[in-house]
C-alpha positions in Angstrom: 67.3 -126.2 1.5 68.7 -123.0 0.0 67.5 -119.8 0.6 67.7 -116.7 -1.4 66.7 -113.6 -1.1 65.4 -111.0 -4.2 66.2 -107.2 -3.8 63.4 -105.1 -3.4 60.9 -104.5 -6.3 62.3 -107.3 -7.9 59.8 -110.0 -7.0 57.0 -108.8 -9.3 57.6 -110.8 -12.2 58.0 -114.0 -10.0 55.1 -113.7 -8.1 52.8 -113.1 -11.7 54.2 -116.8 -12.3 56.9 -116.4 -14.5 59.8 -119.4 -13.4 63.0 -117.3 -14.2 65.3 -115.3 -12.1 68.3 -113.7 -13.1 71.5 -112.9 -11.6 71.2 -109.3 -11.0 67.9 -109.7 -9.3 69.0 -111.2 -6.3 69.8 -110.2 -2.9 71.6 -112.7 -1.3 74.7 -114.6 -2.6 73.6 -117.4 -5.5 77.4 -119.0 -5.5 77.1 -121.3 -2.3 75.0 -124.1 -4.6 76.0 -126.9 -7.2 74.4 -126.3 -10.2 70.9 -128.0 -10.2 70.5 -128.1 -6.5 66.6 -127.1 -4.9 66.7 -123.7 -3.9 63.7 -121.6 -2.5 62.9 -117.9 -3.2 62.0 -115.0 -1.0 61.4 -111.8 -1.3 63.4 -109.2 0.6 61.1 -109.3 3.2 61.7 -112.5 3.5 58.2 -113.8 2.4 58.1 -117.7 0.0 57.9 -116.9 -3.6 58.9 -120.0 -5.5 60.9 -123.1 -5.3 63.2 -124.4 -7.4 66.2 -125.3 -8.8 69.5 -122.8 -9.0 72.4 -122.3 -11.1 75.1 -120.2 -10.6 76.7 -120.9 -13.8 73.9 -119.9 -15.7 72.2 -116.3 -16.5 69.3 -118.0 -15.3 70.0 -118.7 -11.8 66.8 -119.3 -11.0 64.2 -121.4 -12.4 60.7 -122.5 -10.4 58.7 -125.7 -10.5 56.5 -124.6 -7.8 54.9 -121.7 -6.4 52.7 -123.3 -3.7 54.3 -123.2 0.1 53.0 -126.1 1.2 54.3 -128.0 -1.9 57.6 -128.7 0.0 58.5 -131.7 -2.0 59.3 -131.4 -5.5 61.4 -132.9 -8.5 60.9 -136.4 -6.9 59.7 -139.5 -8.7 55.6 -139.0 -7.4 56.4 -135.1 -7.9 57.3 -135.9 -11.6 54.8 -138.6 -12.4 52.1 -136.5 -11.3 52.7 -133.3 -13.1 53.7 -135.4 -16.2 50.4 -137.2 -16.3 48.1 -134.0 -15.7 50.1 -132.9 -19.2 48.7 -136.6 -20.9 45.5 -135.4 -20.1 45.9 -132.3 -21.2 46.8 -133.8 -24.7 44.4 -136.2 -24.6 41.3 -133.7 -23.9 42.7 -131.7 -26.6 42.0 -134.7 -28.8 45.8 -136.2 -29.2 45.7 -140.0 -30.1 49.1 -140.9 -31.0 52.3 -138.9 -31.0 52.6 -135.9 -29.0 55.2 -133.6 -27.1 54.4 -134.8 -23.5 56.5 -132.3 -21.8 57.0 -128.4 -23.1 59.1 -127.2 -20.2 58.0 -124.2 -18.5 54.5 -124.4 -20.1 54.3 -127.9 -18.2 55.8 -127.1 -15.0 59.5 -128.5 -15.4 62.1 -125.6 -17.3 64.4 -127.4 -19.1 62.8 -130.6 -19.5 61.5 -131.9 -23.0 59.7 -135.4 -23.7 57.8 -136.1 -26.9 56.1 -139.0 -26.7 56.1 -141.5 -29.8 53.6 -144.3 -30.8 55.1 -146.8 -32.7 54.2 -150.4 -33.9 55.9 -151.7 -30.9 55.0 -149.5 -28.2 55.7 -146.0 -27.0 59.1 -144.5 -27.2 60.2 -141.4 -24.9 62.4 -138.8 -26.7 64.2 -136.8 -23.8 65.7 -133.3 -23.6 67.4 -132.2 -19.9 68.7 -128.8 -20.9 68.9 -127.7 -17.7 71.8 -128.5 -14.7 68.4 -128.9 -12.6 66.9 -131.4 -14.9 70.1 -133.3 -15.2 70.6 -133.4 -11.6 66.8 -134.5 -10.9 66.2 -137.0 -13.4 69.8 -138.5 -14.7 69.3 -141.5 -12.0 65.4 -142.0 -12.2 64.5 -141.1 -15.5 64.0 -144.8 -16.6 61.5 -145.5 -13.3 59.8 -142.4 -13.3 58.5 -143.4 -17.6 57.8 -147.0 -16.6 55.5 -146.1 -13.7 54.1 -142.9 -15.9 53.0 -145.3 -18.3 51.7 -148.3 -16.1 49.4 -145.2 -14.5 48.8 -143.5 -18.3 47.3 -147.1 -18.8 45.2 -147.3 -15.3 43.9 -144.1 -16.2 42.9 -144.7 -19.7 45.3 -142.5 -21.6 47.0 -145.5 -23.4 46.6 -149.1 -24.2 50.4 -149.6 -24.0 52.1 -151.4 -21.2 55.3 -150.4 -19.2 57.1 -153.4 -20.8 56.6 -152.2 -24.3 58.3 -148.5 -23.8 61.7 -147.3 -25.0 63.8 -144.1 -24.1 65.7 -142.4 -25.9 68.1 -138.9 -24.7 68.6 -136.4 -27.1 71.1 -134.0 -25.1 73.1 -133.1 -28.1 71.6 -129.6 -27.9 74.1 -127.1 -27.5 72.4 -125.1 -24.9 72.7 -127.1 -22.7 76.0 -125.4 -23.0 74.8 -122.2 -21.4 74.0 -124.6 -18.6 77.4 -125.2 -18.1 76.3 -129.1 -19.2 78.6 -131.2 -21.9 77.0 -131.3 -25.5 76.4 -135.5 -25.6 75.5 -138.4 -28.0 72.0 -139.2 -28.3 71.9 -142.5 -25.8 69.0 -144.8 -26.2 68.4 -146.4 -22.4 65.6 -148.5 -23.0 64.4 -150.2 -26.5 62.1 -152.9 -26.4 61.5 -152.1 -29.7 63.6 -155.1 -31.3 65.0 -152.6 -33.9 67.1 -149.6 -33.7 65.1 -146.4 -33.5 67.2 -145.0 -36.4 64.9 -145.8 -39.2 60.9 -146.3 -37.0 57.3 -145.7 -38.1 55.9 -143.6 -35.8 52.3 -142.7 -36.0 50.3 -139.2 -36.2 46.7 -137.9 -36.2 45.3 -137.3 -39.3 42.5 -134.6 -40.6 38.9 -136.5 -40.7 40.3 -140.6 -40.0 40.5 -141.9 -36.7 43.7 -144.6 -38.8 47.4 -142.8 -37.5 49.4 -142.0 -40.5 52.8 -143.5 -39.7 55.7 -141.9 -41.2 59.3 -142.9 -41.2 61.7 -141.0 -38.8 65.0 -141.7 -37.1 65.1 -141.1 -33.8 68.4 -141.1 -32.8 70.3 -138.9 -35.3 67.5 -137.0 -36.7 66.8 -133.4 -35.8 65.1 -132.5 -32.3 64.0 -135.4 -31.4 63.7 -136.9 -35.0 60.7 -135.1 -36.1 58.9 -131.5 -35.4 55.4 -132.3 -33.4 55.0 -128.7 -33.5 53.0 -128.2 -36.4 50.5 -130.8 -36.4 47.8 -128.1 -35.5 48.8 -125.6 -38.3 48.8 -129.1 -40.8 45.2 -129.6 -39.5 44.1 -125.8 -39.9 44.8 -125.5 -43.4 43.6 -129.0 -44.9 40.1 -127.9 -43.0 40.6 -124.8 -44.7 41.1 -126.8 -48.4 38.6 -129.0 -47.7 36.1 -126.5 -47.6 37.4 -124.1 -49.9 38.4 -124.4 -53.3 39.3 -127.7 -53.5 36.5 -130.0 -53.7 35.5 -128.4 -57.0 39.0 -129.2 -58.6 38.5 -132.7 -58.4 40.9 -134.9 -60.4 43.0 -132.1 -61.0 46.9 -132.4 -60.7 48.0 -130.5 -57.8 51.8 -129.0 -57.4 53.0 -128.9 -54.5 56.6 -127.0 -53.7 57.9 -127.9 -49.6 60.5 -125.8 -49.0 63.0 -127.4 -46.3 60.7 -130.2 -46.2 62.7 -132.1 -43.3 61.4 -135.6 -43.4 58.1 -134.3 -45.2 55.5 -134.0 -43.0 53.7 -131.0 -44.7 53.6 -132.7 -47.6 52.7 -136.4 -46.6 49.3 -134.9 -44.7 48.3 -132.8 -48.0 48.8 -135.3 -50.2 47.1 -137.9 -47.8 44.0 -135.3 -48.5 44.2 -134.7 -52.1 44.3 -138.5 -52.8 40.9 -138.2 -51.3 39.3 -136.1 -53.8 40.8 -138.2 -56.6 43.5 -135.8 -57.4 46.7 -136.6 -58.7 49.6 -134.7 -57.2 53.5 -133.7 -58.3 55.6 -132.7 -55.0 58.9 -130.9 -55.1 60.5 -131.7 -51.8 63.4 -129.6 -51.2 65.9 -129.7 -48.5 69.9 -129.2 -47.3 69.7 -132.5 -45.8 70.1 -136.0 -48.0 69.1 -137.9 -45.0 66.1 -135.7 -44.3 65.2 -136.1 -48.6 65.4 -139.8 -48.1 63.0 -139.9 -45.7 60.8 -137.0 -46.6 60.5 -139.3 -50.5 59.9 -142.5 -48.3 56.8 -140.6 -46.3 55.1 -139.1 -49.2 55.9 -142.3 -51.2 53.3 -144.1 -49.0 50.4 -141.9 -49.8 50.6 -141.5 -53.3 50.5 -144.0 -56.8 52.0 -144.7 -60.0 50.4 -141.7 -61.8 51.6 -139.4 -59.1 55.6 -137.8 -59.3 58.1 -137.0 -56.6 61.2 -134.9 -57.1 63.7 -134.5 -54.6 66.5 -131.3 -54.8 69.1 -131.6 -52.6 69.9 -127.7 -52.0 70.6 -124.9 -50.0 67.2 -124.1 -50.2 67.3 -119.9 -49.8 70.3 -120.0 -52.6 68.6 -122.4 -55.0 65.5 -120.9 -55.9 66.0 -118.6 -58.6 66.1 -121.6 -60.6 62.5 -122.5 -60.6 61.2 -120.0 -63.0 57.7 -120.8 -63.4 54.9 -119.8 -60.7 52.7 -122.8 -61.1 53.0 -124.3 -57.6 49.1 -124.4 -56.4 50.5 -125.3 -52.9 54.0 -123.6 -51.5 55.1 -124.3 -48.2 58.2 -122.1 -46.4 58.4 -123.8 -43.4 62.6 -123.2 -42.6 64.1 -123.6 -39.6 65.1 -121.3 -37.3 66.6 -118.6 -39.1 67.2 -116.3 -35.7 68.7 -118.0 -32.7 70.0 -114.7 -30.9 69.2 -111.2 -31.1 72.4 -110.1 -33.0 70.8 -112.5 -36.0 67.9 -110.5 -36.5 68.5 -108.4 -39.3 70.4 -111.2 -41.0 67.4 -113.7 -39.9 64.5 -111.2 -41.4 66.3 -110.7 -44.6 66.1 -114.6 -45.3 63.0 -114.9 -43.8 61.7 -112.3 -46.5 64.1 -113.8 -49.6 62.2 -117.1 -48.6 58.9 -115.2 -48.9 59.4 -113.9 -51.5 60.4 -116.5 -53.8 57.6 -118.4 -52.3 54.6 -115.7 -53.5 56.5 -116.0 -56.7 56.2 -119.5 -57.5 52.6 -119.6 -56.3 50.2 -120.0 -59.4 46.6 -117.9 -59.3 44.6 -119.0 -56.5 47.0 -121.1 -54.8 48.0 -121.0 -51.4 50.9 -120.0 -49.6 51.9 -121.5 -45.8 54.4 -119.2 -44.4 56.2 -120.3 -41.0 58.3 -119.4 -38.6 60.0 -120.9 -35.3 61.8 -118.5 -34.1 60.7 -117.0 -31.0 62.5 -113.8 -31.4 61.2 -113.2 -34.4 57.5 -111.2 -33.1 54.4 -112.0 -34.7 54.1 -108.3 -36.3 57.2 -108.4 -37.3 56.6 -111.5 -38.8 53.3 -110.3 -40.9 55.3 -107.0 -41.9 57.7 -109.6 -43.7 55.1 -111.2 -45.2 54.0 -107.9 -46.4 57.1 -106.9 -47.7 57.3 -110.0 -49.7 54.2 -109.3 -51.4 55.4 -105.8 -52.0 58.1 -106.9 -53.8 55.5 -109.3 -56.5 53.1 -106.4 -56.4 50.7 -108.5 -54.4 48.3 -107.5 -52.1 47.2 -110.9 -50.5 44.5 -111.7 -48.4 45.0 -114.0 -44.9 43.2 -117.6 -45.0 44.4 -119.3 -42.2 46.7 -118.0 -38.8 48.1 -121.0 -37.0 50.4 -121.1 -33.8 51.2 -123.2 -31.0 49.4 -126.9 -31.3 47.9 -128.3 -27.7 51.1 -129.9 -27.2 53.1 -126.5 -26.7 51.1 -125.3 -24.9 51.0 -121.5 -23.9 51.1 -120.1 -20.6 50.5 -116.4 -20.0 53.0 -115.9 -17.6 55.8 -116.9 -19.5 55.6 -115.4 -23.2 59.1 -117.0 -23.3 57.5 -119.9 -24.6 55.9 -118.5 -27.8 57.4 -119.1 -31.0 55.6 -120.8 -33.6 53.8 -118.5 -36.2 52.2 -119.7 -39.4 50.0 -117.5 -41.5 48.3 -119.1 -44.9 47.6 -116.9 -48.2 45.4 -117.1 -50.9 47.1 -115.8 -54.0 44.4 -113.7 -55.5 
């Protein structure tokens, strides 16, 4: 195994648990590896750090899996099946029934690797991300084994009634950075599917607010964004219906709620709010809007399910932060700007703010007296203040002053890890316009 050596002072951020190393950092030479291959870390004393995986190639050339000495044997099959079943039962004691994001990289032990989980009518399915050379190199050959035997032991253990026979896998490396990897962009490749259909057009089912029934939405799994659908803000969803449940609407019973989703994706926001107003006997008109026709069609397919004759569904197929000025009237009693990421790379920031407050903006706008406004953001560079100072500035500009309802994050299934803030991203902040 690899050895490598960091220069002095250098180790502190390491040894605090964070799994990165760069370039500049080390001692000794990090160009005698292949990309992906096990390397262990020392400090310049010579004293075990970490082990991991390197690459040369990559800014990162250093990413750990284990900071335990003893723990001399990692990124095999038991190595994997272990770790990824302690991250089940982290799900599943954080009350997770059906689908889930099994794996959240560094917050789960393995940078680089991604695996949502999917329950479907058939079985499970296994989305996969390896955006890492060490990921690709560990997994491209057992990958198929290492799920089967994951979910005949999820089943021993209680964590699902499904059987090993009835899963399919599906890898999603048509990310481009992967790119920064030094790894080739690729076609998503389903290598399992005992699902008798394609996974382009499959139910999968979520947790709902106050049922133990799944809510199964439509999502296509092999062309679809991600993985096919954002598992991220299932625990924002669930903060603010518990908010509307036992705030103001109960006592607007039977009224007709408008609701405007701004880049609605396949309508997930939407589906789970209407799913609760049809509760309390209101009747509901949705504006789903999205730069996507594929995403429209199954966003109107989704909310289509949960709501009756009496209830209406438009669809705008738009460039959603250039198409706004068009709705003139601030009657929405529900607005959701949940975009996507606007800032990918620092250099984007300014750009990314300004549309993040133009989106805003419009947003407060079209909200109607003593609606509510869900305001999101995925991009990890963008910092939470910064974030709320938008927010603020958006108000500003409707000469609103605004007070917080709900603040939402990171749902079990991301989880956070204090030693690697790397992984925070999510933000979601609720308004009452008032």
């Amino acid at each position: 195994m690899e050895k490598w050596l960091l220069k002095k002072g250098e180790d502190r951020r390491l040894r605090s648990g964070h799994p990165w190393v760069f370039a500049g950092e080390l001692l000794s030479s990090s160009k005698s590896i292949l990309p992906g291959d096990i390397v262990e870390v020392r400090d310049f004393k010579g004293q075990f750090i970490a082990r991991g995986y390197g690459n040369s190639q990559s800014q990162i050339v250093f990413r750990a899996v284990s900071f335990v000495e003893s723990e001399k044997e990692i990124l095999t099959k038991d190595f994997f099946i272990s770790r990824l079943i302690r991250s089940w039962q982290v799900r599943s004691l954080s009350g997770l029934k059906y689908s889930f994001r099994l794996c959240y990289g560094e917050a789960d032990g393995f940078p680089g690797l991604v695996i949502d989980l999917y329950v479907t009518k058939k079985g499970l399915v296994f989305a996969v991300q390896l955006l890492t050379a060490g990921m690709q190199k560990a997994l491209t050959h057992q990958l198929q084994q290492i799920l089967i035997d994951l979910t005949f032991k999820a089943k021993e253990l209680g964590l699902t009634n499904c059987s090993e026979s009835a899963i399919s896998i599906i890898l999603r490396n048509d990310v481009k950075i992967r790119k920064l990897e030094g790894l080739p962009v690729e076609d998503p490749k389903v290598i399992l599917n005992t699902q008798e259909n394609s996974l382009v057009d499959v139910e999968i089912a979520l947790d709902t607010v106050g049922s133990d029934q799944p809510l199964w939405m439509s999502v296509d799994l092999e062309q679809g964004q991600k993985t096919g659908f954002f598992l991220d803000q299932r625990g924002n969803i669930f903060q603010v219906l518990e908010y509307l449940k036992k705030s103001q609407l109960p006592s607007i019973k039977n009224k007709k709620i408008r609701i405007l989703d701004l880049c609605c994706y396949v309508g997930h926001w939407s589906t789970q709010l209407v799913k609760l107003l049809k509760t309390l006997g209101c009747q509901v008109e949705i504006h789903l809007l999205d730069i996507s026709k594929e995403a429209l069609t199954y966003a109107y397919k989704n909310v289509k399910k949960v709501t009756d004759e009496n209830d209406i569904i438009e669809i705008h197929e738009c460039d959603v932060l250039n198409s706004l000025d068009s709705f003139k009237d601030a009657n929405f009693d529900i607005v959701i700007a949940d975009p996507p990421a606007f800032i990918k790379a620092k250099k984007d920031i300014p750009t990314g703010s300004h549309a993040y407050l133009k989106l805003n903006t419009h947003a407060f706008r079209l909200t109607s007296y003593k609606g509510i406004v869900i305001s999101c953001s995925c991009s990890g560079l963008m910092e939470s203040d910064n974030f709320r100072d938008i927010l603020r500035k958006a108000q500003f500009r409707q000469s609103l002053m605004l007070p917080t309802v709900v603040v939402g994050g990171h749902s079990p299934d991301h989880p956070i890890i204090m030693s690697f803030p790397e992984g925070i991203y999510l933000k979601m902040i609720a308004h009452l316009k008032i």
